[in-house]
PARO-759975 format. One line per 5 residues: their letters; for each residue x, y, z of C-alpha. Coordinates in nm, 2 decimals. Example, Ala and Ser with C-alpha at 12.3 -4.5 7.8 and 13.67 -1.06 7.14 Angstrom:
as) 1.23:-0.45:0.78 | 1.37:-0.11:0.71
end
This chain:
xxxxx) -22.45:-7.94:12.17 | -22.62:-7.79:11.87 | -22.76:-7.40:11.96 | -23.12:-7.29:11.80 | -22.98:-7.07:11.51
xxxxx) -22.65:-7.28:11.36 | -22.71:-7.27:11.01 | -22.86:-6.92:11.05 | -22.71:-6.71:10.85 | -22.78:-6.32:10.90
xxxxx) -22.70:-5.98:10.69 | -22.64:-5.71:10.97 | -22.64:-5.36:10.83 | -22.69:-5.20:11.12 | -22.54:-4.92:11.34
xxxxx) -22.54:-4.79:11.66 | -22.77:-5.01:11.90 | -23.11:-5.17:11.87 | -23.02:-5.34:11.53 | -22.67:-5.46:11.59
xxxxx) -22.83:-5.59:11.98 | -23.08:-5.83:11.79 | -22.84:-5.92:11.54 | -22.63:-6.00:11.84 | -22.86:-6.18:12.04
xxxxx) -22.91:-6.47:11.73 | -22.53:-6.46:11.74 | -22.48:-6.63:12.10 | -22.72:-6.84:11.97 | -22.45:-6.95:11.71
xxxxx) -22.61:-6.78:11.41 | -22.36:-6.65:11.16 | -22.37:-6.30:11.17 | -22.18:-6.14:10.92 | -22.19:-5.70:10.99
xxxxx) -22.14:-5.53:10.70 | -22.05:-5.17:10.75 | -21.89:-4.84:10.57 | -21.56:-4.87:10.51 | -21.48:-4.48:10.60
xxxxx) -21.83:-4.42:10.82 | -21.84:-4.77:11.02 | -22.12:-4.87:11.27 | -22.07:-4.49:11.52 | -22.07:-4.72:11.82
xxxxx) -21.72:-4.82:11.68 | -21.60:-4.50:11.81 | -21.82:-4.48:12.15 | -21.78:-4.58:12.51 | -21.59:-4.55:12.84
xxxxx) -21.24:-4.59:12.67 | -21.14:-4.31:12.41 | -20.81:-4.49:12.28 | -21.07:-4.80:12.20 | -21.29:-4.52:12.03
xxxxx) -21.01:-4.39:11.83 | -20.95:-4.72:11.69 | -21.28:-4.84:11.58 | -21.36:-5.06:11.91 | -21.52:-4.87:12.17
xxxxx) -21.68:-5.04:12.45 | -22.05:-4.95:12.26 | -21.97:-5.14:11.98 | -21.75:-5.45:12.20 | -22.07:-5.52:12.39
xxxxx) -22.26:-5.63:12.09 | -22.04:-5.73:11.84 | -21.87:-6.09:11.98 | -21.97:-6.37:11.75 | -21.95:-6.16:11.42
xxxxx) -21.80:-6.17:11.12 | -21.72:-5.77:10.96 | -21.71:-5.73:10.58 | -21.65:-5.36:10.45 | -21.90:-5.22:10.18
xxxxx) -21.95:-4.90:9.98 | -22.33:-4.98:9.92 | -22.32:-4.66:9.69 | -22.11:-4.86:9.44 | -22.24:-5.09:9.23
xxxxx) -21.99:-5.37:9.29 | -22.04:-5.38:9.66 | -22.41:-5.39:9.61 | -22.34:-5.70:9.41 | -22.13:-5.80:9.67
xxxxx) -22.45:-5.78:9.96 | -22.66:-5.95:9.67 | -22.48:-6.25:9.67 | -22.43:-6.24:10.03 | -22.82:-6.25:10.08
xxxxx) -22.87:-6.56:9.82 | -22.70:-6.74:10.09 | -22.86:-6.58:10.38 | -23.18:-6.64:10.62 | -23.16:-6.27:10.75
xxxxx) -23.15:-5.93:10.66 | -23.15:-5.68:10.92 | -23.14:-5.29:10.85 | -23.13:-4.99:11.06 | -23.14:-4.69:10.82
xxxxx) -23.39:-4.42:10.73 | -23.69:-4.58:10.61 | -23.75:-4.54:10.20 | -23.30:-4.56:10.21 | -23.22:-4.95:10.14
xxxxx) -23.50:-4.88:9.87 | -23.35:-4.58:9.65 | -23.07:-4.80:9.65 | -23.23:-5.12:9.50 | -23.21:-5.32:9.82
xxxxx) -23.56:-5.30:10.00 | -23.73:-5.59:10.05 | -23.92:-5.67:9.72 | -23.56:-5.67:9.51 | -23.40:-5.89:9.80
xxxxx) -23.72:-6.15:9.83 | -23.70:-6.19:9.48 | -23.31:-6.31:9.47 | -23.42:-6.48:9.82 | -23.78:-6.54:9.87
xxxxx) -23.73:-6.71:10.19 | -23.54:-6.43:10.32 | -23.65:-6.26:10.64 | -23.61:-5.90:10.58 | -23.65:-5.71:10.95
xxxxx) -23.67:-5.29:10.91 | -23.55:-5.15:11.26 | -23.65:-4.74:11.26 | -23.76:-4.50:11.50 | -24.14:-4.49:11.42
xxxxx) -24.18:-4.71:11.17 | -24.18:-4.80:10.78 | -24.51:-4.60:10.72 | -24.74:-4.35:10.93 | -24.69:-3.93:10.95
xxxxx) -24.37:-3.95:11.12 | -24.21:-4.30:10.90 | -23.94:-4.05:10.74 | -23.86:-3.91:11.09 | -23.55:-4.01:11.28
xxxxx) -23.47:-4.05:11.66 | -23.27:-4.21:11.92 | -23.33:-4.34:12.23 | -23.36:-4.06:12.48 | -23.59:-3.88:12.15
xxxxx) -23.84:-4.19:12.14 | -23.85:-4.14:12.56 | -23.94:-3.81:12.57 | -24.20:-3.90:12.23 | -24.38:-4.21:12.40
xxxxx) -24.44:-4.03:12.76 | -24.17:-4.23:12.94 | -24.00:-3.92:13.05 | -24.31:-3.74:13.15 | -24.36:-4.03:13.40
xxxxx) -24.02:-4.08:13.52 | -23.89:-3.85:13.79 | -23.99:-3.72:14.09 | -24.28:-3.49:14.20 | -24.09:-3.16:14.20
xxxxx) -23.80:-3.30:13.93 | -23.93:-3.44:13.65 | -23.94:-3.53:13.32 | -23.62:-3.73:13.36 | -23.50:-4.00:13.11
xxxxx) -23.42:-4.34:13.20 | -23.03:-4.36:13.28 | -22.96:-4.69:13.07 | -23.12:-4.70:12.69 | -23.38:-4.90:12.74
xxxxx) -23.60:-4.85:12.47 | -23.32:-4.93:12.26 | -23.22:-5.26:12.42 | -23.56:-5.35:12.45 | -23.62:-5.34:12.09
xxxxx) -23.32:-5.50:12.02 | -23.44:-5.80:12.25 | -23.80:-5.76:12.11 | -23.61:-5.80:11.73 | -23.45:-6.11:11.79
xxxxx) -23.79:-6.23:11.93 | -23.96:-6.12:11.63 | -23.68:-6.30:11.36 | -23.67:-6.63:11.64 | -24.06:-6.62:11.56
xxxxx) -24.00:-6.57:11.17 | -23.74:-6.82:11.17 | -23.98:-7.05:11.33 | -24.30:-6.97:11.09 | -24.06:-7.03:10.79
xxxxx) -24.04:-7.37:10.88 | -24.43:-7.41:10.89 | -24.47:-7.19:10.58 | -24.15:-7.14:10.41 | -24.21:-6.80:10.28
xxxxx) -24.00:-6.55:10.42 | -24.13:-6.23:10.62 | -24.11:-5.88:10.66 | -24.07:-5.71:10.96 | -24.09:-5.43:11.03
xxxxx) -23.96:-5.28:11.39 | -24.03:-4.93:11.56 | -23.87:-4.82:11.85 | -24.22:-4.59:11.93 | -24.41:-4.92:11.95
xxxxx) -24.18:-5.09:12.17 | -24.14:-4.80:12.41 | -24.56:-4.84:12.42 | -24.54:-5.17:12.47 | -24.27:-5.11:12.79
xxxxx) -24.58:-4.93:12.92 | -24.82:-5.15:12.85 | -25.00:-5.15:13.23 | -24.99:-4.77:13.24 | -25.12:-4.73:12.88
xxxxx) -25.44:-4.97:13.00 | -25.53:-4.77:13.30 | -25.53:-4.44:13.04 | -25.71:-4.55:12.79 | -26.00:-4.72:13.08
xxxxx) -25.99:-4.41:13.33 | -25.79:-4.05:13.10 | -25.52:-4.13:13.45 | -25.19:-3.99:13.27 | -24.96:-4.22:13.50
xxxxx) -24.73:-3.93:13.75 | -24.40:-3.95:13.84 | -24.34:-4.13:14.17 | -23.91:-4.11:14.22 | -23.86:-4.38:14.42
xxxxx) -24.26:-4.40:14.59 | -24.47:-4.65:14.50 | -24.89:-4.55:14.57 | -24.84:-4.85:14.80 | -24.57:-4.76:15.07
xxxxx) -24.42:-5.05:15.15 | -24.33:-5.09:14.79 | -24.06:-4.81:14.78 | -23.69:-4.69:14.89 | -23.62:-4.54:15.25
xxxxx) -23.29:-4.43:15.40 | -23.13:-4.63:15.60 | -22.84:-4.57:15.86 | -22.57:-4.61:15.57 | -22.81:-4.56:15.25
xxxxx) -23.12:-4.69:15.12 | -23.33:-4.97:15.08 | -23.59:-5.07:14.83 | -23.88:-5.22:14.96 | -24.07:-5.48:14.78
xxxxx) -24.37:-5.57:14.99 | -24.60:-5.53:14.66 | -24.92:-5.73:14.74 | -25.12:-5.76:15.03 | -24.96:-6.10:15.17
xxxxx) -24.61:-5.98:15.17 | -24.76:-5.63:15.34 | -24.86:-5.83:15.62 | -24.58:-6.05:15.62 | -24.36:-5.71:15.64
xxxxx) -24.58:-5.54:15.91 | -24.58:-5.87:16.12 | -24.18:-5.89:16.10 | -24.14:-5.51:16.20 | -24.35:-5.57:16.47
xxxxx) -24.64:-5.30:16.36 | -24.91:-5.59:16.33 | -25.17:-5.28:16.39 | -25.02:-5.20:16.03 | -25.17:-5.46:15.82
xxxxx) -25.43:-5.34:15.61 | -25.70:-5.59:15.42 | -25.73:-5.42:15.11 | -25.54:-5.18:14.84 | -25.75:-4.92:14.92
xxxxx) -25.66:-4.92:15.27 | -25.29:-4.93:15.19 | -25.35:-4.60:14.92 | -25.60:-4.40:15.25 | -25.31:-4.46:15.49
xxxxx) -25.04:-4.39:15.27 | -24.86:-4.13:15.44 | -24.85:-4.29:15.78 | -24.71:-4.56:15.66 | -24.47:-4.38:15.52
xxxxx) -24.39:-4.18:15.82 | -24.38:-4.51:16.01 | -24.13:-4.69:15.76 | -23.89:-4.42:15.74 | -23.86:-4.40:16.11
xxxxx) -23.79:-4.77:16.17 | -23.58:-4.82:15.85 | -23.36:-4.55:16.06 | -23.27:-4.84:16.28 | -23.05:-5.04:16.06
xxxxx) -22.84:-5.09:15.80 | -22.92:-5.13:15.39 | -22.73:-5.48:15.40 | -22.89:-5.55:15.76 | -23.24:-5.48:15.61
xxxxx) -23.17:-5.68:15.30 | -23.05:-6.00:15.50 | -23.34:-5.94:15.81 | -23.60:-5.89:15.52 | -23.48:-6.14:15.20
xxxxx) -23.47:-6.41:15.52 | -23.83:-6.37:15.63 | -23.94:-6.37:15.23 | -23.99:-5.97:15.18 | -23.87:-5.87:14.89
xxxxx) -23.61:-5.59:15.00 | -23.26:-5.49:14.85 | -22.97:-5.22:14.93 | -22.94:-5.02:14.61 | -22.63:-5.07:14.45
xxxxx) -22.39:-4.91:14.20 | -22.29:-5.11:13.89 | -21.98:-5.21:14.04 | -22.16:-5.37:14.37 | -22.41:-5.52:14.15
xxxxx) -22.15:-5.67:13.91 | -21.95:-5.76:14.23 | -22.29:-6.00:14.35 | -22.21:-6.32:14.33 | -22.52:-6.42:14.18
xxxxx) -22.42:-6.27:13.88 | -22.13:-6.45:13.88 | -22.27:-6.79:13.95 | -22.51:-6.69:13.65 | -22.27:-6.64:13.38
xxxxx) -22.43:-6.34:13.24 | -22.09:-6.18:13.14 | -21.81:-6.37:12.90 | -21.46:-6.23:12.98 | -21.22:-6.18:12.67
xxxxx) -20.88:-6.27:12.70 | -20.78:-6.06:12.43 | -20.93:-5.97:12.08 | -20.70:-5.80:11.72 | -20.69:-5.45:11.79
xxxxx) -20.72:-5.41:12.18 | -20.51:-5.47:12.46 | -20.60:-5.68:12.78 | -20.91:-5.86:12.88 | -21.23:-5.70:12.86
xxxxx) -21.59:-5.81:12.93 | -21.93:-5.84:12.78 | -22.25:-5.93:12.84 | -22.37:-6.29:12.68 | -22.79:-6.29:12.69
xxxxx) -23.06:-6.27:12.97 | -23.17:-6.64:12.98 | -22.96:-6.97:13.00 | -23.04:-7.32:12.83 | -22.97:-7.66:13.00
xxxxx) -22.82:-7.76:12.68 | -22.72:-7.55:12.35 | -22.78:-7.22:12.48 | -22.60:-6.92:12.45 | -22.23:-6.84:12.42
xxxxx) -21.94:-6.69:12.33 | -21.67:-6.82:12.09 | -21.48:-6.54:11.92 | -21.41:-6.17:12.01 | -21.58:-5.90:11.87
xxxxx) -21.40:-5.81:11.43 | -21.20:-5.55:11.35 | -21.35:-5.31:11.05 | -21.35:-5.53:10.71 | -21.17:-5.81:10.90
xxxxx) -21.31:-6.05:10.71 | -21.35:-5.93:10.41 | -21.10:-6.22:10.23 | -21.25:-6.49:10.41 | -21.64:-6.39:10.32
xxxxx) -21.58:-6.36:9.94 | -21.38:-6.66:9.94 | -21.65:-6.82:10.03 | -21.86:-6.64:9.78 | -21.66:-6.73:9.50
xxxxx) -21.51:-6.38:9.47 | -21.15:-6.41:9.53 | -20.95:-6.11:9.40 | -21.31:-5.88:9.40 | -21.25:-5.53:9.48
xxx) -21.45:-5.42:9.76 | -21.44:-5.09:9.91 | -21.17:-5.00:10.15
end
């Protein structure tokens, strides 16, 4: 069956996460993705993750968990031939998707006026930390920077530890999703229009965006939003230890609250409004820590999942990975074995499924410059010297 982006055919010159994560995304959706990349300072994910001989060859587990589905050609883009070389490669191309200090691809002929005019239905996406223009455009940032910039850290925590970061990059992942949303939505305007686009991604926004309920109240009431830890201002809507750990509570709005105070057997709980719950906040507390005492996390999670209150034992990766759920939903694709590594290793695929063409999987993640031959082959430029 026929996935959205066959046909597609994207430019990847990105590094690290965020770009290389949209590119990614389009590619389980059976776009072409073709990562081009320095042949002596590659994408620095290459040499990043949990397994230092993969690092030491150019496939750490950073870059393997966004790089199946593409194709890797090596370019100098200092040198004039392998500028040529991208040229010709974005004449044929739908995408262009760069990562680099804003004004860069410019002072080097390739910003988005020079590459619209060889393709004028090109999308040309810009992925930075702030943006392509404002006071801090030229500015650069990572992840954990752009946390501590937008105010996420200054609201994660706990009362007496806190700012803390987010343990997993999320700003980073989530504008690599929000990139492939924003090329799926250029791809699809093109077809209306058929002009290309230019867009142009900041991780700044998206981490605003992440916040977008918090940002609302402050902008209505000056609230700056406090760190909580693992309290909720509504107490059944937070962790408690349990006999072998904790559990998170879920019991978020005021039906599920009473469902959860009639199944505990505290019916003299129940409260009729929000502003009940936040006035009796710490006696409810007091009461749920003392009865969540009584059992088990997995106990809890079964008594409470079965009576519909959202509940569940907090896991590690491992247990989480070991759920069946996630099994039965196919959100990791196993690799048998890929040029350069030895032994299976997995990765994840996408966060959504398809009843029909969705996404998948079909080759293992390239080697540096593996396919150089085969790409200007199909250019036309057998025997070209590219930089190696």
């Amino acid at each position: 069956m026929t996935r959205p982006f066959e046909g597609i055919r994207v430019i990847d010159v990105t590094h690290v996460l965020a770009g290389p994560f949209a590119a990614y995304q389009l590619a389980v959706l059976g776009a072409d993705v073709i990562k081009v990349e320095h042949p002596d300072e590659p994408d620095q994910s290459r040499g990043s993750g949990t397994d230092k001989a993969l690092n030491r060859r150019n496939m750490g587990t950073a870059f393997l968990t966004q790089a199946s589905n593409k194709r890797s050609i090596a370019l100098d883009l200092k040198q004039p031939g392998d500028r040529e070389v991208l040229k010709k490669l974005v004449a044929t191309a739908d995408v262009f998707v760069e990562n680099y200090r804003p004004g860069a691809f410019e002072a080097l002929g390739l910003g988005y006026d020079a590459l619209a005019a060889i393709n004028p239905r090109l999308i040309y996406a810009s992925f930075s930390a702030f943006g392509q223009h404002g006071p801090r455009g030229g500015q650069t940032a990572y992840d954990h920077v752009i946390q501590a910039t937008s105010g996420i850290m200054a609201m994660t925590g706990t009362k007496d530890v806190h700012p803390v970061k987010i343990g997993a990059p999320a700003v980073d992942y989530a504008t690599g999703m929000t990139g492939a949303f924003a090329l799926s939505a250029a791809l699809f305007q093109r077809e209306r229009t058929g002009r290309g686009q230019r867009i142009d991604m900041a991780m700044l926004d998206v981490a605003m965006i992440l916040m977008s309920s918090h940002l609302t109240g402050y902008l209505r009431n000056g609230a700056h939003p406090k760190p909580h830890g693992n309290r909720h201002p509504h107490a059944t809507n937070g962790a408690f230890e349990t006999r072998d750990g904790l559990v998170m509570l879920g019991a978020s709005n005021l039906r599920q609250q009473r469902r959860l105070w009639t199944v505990l057997g505290r019916g003299d709980m129940i409260k009729r409004t929000n502003d009940e719950r936040e006035e009796d906040h710490e006696r409810e507390i007091a009461v749920l820590s003392e009865i969540m005492l009584t059992r088990t996390a997995d106990e809890w999670e079964e008594f409470l999942q079965a009576r519909h209150v959202p509940a569940a034992r907090v896991r590690t990766m491992g247990e989480a990975l070991a759920d069946p759920q996630l099994q039965a939903r196919g959100i990791v694709h196993r690799h048998a074995s890929a040029d350069g590594i030895e032994g299976a290793f997995a990765v994840p695929v996408a966060a959504f499924s398809f009843a029909h063409g969705g996404p998948r999987i079909d080759t293992p993640p390239p080697m540096l410059g593996q396919h150089n031959a085969d790409i200007l082959r199909e250019l036309g430029l057998q025997g070209a010297a590219v930089a190696s």
